[in-house]
Each structure stands twice: as structure tokens, then as C-alpha cells.
C-alpha positions in Angstrom: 96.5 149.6 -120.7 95.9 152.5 -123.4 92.8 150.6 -124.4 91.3 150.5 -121.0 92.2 154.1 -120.4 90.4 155.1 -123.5 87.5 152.4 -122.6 86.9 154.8 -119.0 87.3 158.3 -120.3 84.5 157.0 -123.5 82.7 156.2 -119.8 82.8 159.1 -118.0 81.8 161.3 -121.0 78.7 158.7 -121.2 77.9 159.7 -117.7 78.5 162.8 -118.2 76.1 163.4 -121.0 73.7 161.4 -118.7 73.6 163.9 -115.6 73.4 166.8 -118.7 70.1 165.5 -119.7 68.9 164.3 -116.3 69.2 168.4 -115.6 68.1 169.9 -118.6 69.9 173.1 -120.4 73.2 174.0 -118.4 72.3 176.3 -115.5 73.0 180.7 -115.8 75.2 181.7 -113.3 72.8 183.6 -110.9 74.3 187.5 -110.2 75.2 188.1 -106.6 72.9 190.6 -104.7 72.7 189.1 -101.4 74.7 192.5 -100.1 72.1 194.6 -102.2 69.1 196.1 -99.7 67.1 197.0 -102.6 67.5 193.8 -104.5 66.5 191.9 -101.4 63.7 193.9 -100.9 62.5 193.6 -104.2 63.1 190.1 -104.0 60.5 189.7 -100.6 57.7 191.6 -102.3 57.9 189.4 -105.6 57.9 186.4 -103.2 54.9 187.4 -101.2 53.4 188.4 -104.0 54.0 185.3 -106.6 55.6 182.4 -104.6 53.7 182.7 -101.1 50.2 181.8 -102.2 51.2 178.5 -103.1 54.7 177.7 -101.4 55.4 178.3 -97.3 58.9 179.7 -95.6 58.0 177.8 -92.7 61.3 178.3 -90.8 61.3 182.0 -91.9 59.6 185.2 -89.6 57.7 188.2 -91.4 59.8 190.4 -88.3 63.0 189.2 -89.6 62.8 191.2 -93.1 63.7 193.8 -90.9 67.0 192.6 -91.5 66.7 193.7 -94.9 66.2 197.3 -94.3 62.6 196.6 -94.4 60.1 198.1 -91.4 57.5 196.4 -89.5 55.2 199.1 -90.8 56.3 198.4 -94.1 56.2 194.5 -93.5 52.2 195.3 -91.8 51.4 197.5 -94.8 52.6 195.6 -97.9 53.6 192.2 -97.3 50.9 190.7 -94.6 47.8 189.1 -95.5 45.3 190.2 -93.3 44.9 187.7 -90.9 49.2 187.5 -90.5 50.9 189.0 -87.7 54.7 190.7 -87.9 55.8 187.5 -85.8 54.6 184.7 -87.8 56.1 182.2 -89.7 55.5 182.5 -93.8 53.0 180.6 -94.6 51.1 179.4 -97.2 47.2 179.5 -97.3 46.5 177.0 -100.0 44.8 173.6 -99.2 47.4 170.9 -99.3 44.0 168.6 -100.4 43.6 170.9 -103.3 47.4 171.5 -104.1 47.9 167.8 -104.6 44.7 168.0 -106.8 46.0 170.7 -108.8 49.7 170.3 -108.9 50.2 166.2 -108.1 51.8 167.1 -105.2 52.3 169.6 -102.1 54.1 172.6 -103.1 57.4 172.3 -101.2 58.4 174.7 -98.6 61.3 177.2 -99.7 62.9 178.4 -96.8 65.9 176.5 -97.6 65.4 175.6 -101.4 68.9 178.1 -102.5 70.6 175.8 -100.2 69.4 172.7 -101.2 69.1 172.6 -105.0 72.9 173.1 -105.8 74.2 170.0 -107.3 76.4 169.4 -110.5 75.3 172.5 -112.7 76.1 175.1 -110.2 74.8 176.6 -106.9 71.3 176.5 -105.7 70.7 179.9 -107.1 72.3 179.2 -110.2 69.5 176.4 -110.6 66.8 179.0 -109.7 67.9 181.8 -111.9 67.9 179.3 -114.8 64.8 177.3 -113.7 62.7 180.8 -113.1 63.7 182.1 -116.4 63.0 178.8 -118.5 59.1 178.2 -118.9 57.2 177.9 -122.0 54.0 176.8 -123.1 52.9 173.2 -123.4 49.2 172.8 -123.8 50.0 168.6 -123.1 51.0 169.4 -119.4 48.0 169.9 -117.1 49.1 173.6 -115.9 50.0 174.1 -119.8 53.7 175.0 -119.1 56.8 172.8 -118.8 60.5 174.3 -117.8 63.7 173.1 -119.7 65.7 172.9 -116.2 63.3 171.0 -114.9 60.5 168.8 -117.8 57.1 168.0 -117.1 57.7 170.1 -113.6 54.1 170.2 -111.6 54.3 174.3 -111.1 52.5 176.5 -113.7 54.7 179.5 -114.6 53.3 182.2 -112.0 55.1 185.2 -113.4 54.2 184.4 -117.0 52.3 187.5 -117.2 55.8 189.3 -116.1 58.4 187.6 -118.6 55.2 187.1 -121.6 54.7 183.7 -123.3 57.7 182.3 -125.3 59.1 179.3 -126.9 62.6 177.6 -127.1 64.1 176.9 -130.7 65.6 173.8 -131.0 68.3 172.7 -133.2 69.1 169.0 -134.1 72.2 167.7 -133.8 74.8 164.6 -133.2 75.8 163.2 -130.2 77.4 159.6 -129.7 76.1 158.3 -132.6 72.5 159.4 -132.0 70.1 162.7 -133.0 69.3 165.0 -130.3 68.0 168.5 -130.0 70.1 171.0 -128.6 68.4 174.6 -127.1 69.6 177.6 -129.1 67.4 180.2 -128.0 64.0 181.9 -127.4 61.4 182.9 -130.0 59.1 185.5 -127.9 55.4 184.7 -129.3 53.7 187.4 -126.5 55.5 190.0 -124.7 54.7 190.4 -120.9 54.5 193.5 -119.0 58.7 193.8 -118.5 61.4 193.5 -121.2 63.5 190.6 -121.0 66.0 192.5 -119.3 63.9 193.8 -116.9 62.5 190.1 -115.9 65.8 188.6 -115.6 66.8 191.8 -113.2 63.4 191.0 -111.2 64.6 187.0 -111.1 67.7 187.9 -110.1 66.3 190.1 -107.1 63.7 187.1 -106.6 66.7 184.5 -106.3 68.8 186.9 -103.8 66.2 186.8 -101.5 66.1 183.0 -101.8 69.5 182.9 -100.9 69.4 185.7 -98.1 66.2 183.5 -96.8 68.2 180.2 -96.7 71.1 181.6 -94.4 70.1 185.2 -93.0 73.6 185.4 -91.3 75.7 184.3 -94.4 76.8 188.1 -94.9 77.9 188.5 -91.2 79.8 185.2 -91.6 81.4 186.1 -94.0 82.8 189.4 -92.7 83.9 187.9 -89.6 85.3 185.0 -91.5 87.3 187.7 -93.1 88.7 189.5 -90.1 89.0 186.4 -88.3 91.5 185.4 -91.2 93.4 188.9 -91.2 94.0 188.3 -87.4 95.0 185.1 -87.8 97.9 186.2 -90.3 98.8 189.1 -88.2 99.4 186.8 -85.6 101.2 184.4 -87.6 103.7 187.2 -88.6 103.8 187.9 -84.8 104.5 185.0 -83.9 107.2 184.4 -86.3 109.0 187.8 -85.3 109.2 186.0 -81.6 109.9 183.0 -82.6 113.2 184.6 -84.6 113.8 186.9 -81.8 113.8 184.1 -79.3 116.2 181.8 -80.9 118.3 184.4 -82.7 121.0 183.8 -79.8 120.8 180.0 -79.5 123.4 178.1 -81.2 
């Protein structure tokens, strides 16, 4: 019996090293700004800016940033291309004939990509903070960068000229009888136009709006999920009170 025990848990860290590698480095834990305006308006203008040439928000309406504390003048002025209108959906311009040409592949739509890439490492926007903020160069790649979340990824690294060009240091080490190479850091080769604190700060905006974009309502859910909860125990100890009150002369 101890044998077999031992024989499973031996198992389960097997798998477990498996799913490590399938996904790369561990993920960051992405900060939470989905209840900060400025963040989230931050966040839009770096995704029109960087993300929209290539990638659509198909299910997602310029009008609706308004929701953001953001005006339709504003939205007209600094975030439409000129033949958009404050009522359309986000999308995209590129060919999808030429994306596949270039990339290998249709950039995917990411109206719903915070939602959908949570998995064992953490939360959908855990995976983007990490996956945003992981590029390097890799002149055997065809865009010439790979990502550590995700290897041999198809996107080039759009905001390179942001976060500058760096490279990971790897360290080798043991693991189950076999040599691997474990990340310990970055080695900056070219500074960009922000510091490192300042691109993480700008990812992090980037990601809240990813997450604001996936579930516009999320925050209003949440605060009436909150009050619905206080009611519910108010009426609990209501409820109790009567309940006591009722049968307090019944023996």
C-alpha cells in the first residue's frame, strides 16, 4: 500500500512538472485595476493603439468606452480610425490573407481573451500580464521574437519599442534525474522608451482593460452581489428573531 502511494504522488509531480513546461515560466499575478478609470483608459488607448491593427474586439462597441469615463468626443478624436463610427464594433483592418502570410495564422479576436486564457497558472490576466511582459529576441523565429509563456508564439513583440530589447538568463539545473534550464532573470541589451517600471505599470493598465472588455458589467455584479449578500443576512437574523419569538411560548 505505502509503495503504491509513493508510486502516485512520484506521478502526480511528473504531471505536474509536465503542465509547468507545457506553460512556460510560472505566471505574475496581474494587479487589479478594473475599478481604476484612469488605468482603464489608459489601457483602451494602448489597445487601439498596439493591439487593434492586428487583433479585432468584435463583440465590443467604440460607444461603450463611455463606460470608462471616456467621451464620444474623446472616443471620435483619439481612438477612431477615420473611416470608424462611435457605434461600431472594434475591428481590425488587416487582411486575414496577409495575416496568415505573415503570422501562420489569423490573429485571434480578444474581446473575451482575459476570460478565456485562465487555466492552471492563474487567471486570464495573470497569463497576459506575464505573457505581455516576456518577449525577447530570437532572430530563428520568423517575426524574430519568441515569449517564455508562450515558445515559438506567431505574434512579434508590438511594444518592443516600449519595454526595449532584452534577454532572459538562464541557469542549468536538476530535475528528475535530467538537466534543465531554469529562468532567473532579464539581462536588458537595449533600453526602450519607458523604464521597466513604467512598462509593467502600462501592461498592467493594458491587461485591466482586457478584463473590463471581457465582462463590462463584472464591477456592477459584484456590488450587487455584495448587497444582495448583506440583505440576505439581515434577513437571516430577521428571520431567526421570529422564528424565536414565535415558538418562545410553545412547549
Amino acid at each position: 500500500m505505502k509503495k503504491l502511494i509513493l508510486t502516485l504522488i512520484a506521478a502526480l509531480g511528473i504531471v505536474a512538472g509536465a503542465h509547468a513546461a507545457e506553460g512556460g515560466i510560472a505566471w505574475d499575478k496581474a494587479p487589479s485595476k478594473t475599478n481604476d478609470l484612469a488605468a482603464l483608459q489608459n489601457g483602451a488607448k494602448l489597445f487601439v493603439n498596439y493591439c487593434l491593427n492586428c487583433h479585432s474586439a468584435a463583440f465590443m462597441r467604440y460607444n461603450r468606452l463611455q463606460d470608462i469615463g471616456i467621451t464620444e468626443q474623446q472616443i471620435k478624436e483619439n481612438l477612431l480610425f477615420t473611416t470608424d463610427k462611435v457605434g461600431e464594433t472594434m475591428k481590425a483592418n488587416i487582411d486575414p490573407v496577409q495575416a496568415k502570410a505573415w503570422f501562420g495564422g489569423v490573429p485571434p479576436d480578444l474581446t473575451l481573451v482575459a476570460r478565456s486564457r485562465a487555466g492552471h497558472g492563474g487567471t486570464g490576466a495573470d497569463y497576459l500580464y506575464t505573457y505581455l511582459r516576456t518577449f525577447y529576441r530570437d532572430d530563428t523565429k520568423a517575426t524574430g521574437w519568441n515569449n517564455l509563456v508562450f515558445p515559438s508564439v506567431g505574434m512579434p513583440h508590438v511594444l518592443w519599442e516600449l519595454q526595449g530589447d532584452r534577454r532572459p538568463v538562464f541557469e542549468k539545473a536538476e530535475s528528475h534525474g535530467h538537466e534543465t534550464e531554469v529562468f532567473k532573470g532579464w539581462e536588458q541589451v537595449t533600453p526602450g522608451t519607458m523604464t521597466p517600471l513604467q512598462y509593467d505599470q502600462a501592461i498592467g493598465d493594458l491587461v485591466a482593460y482586457l478584463q473590463w472588455m471581457a465582462e463590462p458589467a463584472q464591477n456592477t455584479r459584484i456590488r450587487v452581489g455584495v448587497w444582495v449578500l448583506l440583505f440576505l443576512v439581515m434577513t437571516l437574523v430577521f428571520v431567526w428573531r421570529l422564528n424565536a419569538s414565535y415558538w418562545k411560548d410553545v412547549k
